[in-house]
ZADO-1210 file (C-alpha; in nm, 4 decimals, padded with zeros to 6 digits):
<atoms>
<atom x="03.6951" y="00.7031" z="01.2121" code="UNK" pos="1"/>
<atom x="03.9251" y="00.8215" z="01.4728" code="UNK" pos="2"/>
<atom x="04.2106" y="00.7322" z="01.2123" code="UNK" pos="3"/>
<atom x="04.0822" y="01.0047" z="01.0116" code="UNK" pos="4"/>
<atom x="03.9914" y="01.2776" z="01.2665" code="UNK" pos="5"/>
<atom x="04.3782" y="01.2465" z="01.4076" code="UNK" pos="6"/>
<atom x="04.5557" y="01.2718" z="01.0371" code="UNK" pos="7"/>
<atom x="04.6863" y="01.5725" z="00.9859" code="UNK" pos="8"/>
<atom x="04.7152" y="01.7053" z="00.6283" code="UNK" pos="9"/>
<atom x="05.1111" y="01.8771" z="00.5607" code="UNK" pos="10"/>
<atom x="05.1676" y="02.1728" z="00.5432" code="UNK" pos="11"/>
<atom x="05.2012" y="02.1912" z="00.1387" code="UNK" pos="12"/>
<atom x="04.8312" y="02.0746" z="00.1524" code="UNK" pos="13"/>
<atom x="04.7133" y="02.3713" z="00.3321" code="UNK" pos="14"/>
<atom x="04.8888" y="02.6060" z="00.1074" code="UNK" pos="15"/>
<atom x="04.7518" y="02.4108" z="-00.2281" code="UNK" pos="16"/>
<atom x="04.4215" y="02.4582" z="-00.0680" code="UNK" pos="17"/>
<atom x="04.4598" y="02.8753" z="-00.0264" code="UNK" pos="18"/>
<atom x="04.5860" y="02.9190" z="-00.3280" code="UNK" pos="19"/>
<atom x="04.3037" y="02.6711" z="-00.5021" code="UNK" pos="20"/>
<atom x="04.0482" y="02.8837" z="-00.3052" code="UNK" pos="21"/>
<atom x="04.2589" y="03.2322" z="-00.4677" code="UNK" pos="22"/>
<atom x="04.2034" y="03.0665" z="-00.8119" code="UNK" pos="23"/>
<atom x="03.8513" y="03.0108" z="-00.7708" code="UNK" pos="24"/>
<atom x="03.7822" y="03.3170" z="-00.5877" code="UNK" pos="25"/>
<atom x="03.9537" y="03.4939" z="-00.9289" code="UNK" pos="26"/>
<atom x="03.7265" y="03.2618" z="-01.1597" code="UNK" pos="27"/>
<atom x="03.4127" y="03.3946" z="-00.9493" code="UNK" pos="28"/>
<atom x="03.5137" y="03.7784" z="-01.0073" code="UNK" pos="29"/>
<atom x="03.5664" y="03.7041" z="-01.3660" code="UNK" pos="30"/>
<atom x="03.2477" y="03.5472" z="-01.3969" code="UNK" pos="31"/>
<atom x="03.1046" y="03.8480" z="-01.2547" code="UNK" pos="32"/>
<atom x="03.2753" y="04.1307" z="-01.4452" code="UNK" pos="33"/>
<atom x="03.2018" y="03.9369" z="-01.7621" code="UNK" pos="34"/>
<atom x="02.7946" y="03.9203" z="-01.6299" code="UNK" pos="35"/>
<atom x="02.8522" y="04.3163" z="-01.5082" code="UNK" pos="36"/>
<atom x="03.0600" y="04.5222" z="-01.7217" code="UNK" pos="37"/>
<atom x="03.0124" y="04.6671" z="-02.0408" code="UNK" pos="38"/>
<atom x="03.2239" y="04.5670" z="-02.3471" code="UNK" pos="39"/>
<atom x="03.4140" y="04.9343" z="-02.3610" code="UNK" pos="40"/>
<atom x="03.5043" y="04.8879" z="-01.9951" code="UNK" pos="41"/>
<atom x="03.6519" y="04.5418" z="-02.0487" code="UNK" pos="42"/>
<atom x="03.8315" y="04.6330" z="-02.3410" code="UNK" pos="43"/>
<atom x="04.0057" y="04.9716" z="-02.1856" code="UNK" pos="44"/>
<atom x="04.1197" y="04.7708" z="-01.9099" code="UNK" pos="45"/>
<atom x="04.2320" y="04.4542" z="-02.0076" code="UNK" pos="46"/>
<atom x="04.5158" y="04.2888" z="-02.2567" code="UNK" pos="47"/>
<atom x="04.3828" y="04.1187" z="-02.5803" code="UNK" pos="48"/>
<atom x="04.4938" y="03.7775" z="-02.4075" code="UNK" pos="49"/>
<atom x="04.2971" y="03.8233" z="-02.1131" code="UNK" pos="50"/>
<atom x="04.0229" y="03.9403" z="-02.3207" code="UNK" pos="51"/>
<atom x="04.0684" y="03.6256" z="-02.5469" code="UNK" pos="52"/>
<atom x="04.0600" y="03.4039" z="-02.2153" code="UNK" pos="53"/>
<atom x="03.7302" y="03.5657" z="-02.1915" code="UNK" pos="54"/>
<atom x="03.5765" y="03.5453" z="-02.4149" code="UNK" pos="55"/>
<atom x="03.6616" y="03.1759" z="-02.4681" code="UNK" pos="56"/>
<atom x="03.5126" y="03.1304" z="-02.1146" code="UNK" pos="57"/>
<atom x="03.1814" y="03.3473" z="-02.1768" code="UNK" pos="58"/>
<atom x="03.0885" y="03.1724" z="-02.4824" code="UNK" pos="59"/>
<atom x="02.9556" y="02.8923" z="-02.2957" code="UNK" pos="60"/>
<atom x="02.8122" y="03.1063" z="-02.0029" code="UNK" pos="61"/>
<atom x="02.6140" y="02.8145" z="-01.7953" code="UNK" pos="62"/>
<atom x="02.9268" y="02.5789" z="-01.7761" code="UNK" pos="63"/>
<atom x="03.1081" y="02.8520" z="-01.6694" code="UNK" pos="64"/>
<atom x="02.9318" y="02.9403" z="-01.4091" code="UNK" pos="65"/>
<atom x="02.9012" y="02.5669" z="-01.2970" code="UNK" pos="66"/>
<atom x="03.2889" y="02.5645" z="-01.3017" code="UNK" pos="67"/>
<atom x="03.3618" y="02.8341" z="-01.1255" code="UNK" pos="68"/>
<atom x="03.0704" y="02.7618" z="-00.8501" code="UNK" pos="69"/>
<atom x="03.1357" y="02.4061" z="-00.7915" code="UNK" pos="70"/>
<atom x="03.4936" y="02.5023" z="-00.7839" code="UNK" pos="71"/>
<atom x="03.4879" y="02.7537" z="-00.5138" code="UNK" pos="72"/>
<atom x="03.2906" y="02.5219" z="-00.2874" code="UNK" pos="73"/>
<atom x="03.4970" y="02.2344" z="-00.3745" code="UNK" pos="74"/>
<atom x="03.7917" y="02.4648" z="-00.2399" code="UNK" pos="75"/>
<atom x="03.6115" y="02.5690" z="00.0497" code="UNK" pos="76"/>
<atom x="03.5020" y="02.2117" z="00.1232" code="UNK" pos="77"/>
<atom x="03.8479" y="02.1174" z="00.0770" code="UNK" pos="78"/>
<atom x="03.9911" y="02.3711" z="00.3486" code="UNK" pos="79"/>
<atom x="03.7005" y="02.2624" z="00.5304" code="UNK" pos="80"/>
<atom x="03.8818" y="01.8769" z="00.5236" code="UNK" pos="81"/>
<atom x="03.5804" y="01.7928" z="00.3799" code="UNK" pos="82"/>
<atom x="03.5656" y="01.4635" z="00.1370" code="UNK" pos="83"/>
<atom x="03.2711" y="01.5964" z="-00.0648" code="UNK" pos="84"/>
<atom x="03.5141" y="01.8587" z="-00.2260" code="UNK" pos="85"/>
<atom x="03.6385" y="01.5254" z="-00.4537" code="UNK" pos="86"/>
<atom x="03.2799" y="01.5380" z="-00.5786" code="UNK" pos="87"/>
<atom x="03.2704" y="01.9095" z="-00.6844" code="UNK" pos="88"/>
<atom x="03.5947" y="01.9431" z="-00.8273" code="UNK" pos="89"/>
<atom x="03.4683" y="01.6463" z="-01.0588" code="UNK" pos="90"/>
<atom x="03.1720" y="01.8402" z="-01.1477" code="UNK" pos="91"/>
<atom x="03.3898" y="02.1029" z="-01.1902" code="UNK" pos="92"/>
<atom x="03.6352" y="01.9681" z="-01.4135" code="UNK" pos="93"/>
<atom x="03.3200" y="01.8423" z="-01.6627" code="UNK" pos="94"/>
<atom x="03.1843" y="02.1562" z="-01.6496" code="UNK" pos="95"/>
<atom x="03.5319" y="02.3186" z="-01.7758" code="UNK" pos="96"/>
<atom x="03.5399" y="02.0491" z="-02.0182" code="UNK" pos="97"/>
<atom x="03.1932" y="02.1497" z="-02.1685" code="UNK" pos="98"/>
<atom x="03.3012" y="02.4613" z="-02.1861" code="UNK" pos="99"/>
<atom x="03.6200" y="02.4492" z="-02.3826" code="UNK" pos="100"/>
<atom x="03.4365" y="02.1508" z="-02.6313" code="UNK" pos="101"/>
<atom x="03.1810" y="02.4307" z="-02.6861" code="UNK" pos="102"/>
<atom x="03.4193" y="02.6833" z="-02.7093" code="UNK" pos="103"/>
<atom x="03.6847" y="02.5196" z="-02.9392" code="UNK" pos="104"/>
<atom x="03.4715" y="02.2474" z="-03.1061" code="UNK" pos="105"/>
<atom x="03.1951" y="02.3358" z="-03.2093" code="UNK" pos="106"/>
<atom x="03.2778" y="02.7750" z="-03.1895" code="UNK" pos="107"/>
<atom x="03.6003" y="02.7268" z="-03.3994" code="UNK" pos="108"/>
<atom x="03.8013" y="02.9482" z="-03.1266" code="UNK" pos="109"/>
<atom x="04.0890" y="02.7595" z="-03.1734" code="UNK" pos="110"/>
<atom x="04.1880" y="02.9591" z="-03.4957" code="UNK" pos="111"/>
<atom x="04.0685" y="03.2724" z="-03.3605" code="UNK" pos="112"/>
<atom x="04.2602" y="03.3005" z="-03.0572" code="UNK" pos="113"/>
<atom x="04.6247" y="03.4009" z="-02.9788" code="UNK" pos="114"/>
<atom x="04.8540" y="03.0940" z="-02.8261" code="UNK" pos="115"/>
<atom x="04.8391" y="03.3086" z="-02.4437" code="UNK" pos="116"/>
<atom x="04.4795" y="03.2768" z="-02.4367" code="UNK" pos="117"/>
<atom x="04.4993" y="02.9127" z="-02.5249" code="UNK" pos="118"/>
<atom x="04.7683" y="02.8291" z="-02.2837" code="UNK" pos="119"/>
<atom x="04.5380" y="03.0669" z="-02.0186" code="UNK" pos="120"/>
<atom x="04.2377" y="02.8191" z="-02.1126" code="UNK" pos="121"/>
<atom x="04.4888" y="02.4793" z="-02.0785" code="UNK" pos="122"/>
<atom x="04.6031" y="02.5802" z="-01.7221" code="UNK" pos="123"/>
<atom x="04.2810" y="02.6165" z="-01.5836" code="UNK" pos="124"/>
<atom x="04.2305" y="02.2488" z="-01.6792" code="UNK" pos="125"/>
<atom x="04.5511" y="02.1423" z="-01.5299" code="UNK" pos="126"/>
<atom x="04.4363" y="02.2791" z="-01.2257" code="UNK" pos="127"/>
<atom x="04.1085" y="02.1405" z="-01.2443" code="UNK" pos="128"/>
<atom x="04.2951" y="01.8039" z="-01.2750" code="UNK" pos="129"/>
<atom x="04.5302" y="01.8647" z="-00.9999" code="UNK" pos="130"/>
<atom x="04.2045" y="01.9920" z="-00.7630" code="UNK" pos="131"/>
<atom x="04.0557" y="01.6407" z="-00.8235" code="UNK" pos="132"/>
<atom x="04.4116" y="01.5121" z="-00.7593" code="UNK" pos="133"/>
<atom x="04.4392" y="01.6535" z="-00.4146" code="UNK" pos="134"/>
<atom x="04.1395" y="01.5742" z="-00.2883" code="UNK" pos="135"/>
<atom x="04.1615" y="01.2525" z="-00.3915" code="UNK" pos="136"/>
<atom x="04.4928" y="01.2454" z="-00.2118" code="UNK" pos="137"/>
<atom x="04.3369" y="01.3933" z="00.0822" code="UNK" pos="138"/>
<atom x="04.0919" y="01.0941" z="00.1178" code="UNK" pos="139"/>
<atom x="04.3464" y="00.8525" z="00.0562" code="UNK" pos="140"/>
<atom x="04.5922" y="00.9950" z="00.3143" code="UNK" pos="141"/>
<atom x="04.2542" y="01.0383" z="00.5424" code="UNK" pos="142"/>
<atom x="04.2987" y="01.3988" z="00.5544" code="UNK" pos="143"/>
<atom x="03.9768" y="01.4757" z="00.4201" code="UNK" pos="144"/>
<atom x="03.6562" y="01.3155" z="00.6340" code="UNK" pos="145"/>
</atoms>
């Protein structure tokens, strides 16, 4: 126990973990402009790939929100050196997964949508996978308790 309360995570850690908590924190105000604003004040103010992105993301509104929820606490947890964040990045990660299978599966978005919108929708799964990475690495490393 003591082992892990004296490990100290790098400094690369810390600055993976603010800028996973940034990326969240943007998923959570999308999540909320998509639940606030009207369709003429998303389209005036947005590009057609962003748009795209979210509409990809909206279609599947309740693994969305799990996503972007269990990410943000996951992050927080994470800053927090906290080992639970393993657990909701994983929950996170299946959520996004639900998502884009509804989406692109059973939708048919995958025709419909330009290649930036698709490459939009890819990265956030490469940094779901490298969220579950980390803090796996953090417990590992005994950086996270």
């Amino acid at each position: 126990m003591n082992k892990v309360l004296n490990t100290r995570p790098p400094g690369w850690f810390w600055v993976a973990s603010v800028l996973l908590l940034i990326w969240n924190g943007l998923g959570g105000g999308i999540y909320l402009l998509l639940n606030t604003a009207s369709v003429s004040e998303l389209s005036s103010n947005y590009s057609d790939v962003i748009l795209e992105a979210m509409a990809i993301a909206a279609d599947a509104p309740a693994a969305f929100a799990i996503a972007i929820a269990t990410g943000l606490v996951g992050s927080l947890l994470l800053l927090a050196r906290n080992g639970h964040a393993r657990l909701f990045f994983l929950v996170s990660l299946f959520a996004v997964f639900v998502q884009y299978f509804w989406a692109f599966a059973l939708d048919g978005f995958l025709g419909a949508v330009s290649a930036g919108a698709i490459v939009l929708s890819l990265l956030g799964v490469v940094i779901c996978v490298f969220q579950l990475w980390l803090s796996g690495k953090g417990i590992a490393r005994g950086w996270l308790r």
